[in-house]
N, C-alpha and C positions, 0 to 999 in steps of 0.2 A: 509423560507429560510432553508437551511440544510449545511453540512459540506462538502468540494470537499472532493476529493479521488483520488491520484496519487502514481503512481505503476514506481517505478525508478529500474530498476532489465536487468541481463547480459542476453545479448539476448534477446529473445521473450517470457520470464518466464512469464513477468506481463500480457502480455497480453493475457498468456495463462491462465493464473489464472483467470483472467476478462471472458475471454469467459464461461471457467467453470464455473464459479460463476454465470454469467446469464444465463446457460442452469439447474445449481441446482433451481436458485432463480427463472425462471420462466422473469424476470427485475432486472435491477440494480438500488435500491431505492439513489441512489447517483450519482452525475453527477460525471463520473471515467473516469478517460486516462492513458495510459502506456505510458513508455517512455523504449524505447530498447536502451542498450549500447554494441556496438560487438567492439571487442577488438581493432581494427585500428580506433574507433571514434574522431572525434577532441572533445575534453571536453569542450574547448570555447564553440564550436558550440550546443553542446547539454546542457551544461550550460544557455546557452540562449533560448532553444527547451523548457525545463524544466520550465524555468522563464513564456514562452507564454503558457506554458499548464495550467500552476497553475492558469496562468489570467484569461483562458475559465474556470475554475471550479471554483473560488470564486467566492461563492454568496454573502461574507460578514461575514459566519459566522464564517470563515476561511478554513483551506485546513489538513487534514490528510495523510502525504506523507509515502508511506512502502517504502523500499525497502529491498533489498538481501542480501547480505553480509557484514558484518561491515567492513570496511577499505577498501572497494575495490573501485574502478572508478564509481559505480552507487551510493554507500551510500556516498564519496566525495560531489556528487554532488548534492545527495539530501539534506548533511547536508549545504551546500550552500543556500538552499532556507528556514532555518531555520530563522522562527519569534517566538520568546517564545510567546505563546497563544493567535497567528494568525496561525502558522505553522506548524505543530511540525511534528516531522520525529521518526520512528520508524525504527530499523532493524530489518531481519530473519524472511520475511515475509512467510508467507505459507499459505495456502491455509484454513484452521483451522480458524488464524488470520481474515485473509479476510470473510469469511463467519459471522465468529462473529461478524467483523464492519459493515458488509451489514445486518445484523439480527438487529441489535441496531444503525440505520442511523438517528432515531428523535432524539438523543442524541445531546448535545451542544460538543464541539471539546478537553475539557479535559474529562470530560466520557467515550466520545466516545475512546479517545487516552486508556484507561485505558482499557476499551473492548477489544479492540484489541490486550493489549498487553497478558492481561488472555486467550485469546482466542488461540495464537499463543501456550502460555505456557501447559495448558491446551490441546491441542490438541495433545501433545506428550507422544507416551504410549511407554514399552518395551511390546512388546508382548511375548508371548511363546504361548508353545503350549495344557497346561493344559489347561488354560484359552480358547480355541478354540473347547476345547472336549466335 
């Protein structure tokens, strides 16, 4: 069994990340779904969207839910499906993040959570332009 993977994010972020991610990875070694929220959404309704998708991705060993921005309508509602170490929600997902959970998916669901979060963190550089030359 392995850990689900759900993508709660403004508009069609998640599941643009999802595509990318299986077109770098080749497969998605996690059984993953996105959940889109555009700004006229009923939250009830996606509340409940959210709740049926977590169901299709737990295997059992629990569920790793990203989503976008802290305090907005998608990370509300991810923090909604929040079971301490069956569930666990993470914000300020990016695409960094993502690949490092997909690179490390035999992990158990705190590992794996910690992966992700180094990975997100990790993945953000200041560039200039020495460093390019």
């Amino acid at each position: 069994m392995s850990v689900g993977l759900l993508i709660v994010t403004h508009d069609r972020i998640g599941e643009t990340l999802l595509r990318t991610a299986k077109r770098m990875l080749g497969d998605l070694p996690l059984a993953a779904k996105a959940l889109s929220v555009t700004i006229d959404a009923n939250t009830e309704e996606l509340s409940q969207e959210a709740l049926s998708l977590l169901d299709q991705i737990d295997r059992g060993d629990g569920v790793l839910v990203l989503t976008d921005m802290y305090g907005s309508t998608p990370s509300n509602i991810a923090f909604g499906l929040m079971q301490p170490g069956h569930v666990n929600v993470i914000s300020g997902v990016n695409l960094p993040m993502l690949i490092r959970t997909l690179n490390y998916a035999s992990l158990d669901l705190g590992p794996l959570t910690e992966k992700a979060i180094s990975g997100g963190k990790d993945g953000i550089f200041c560039c200039t332009q020495t460093e390019h030359a």
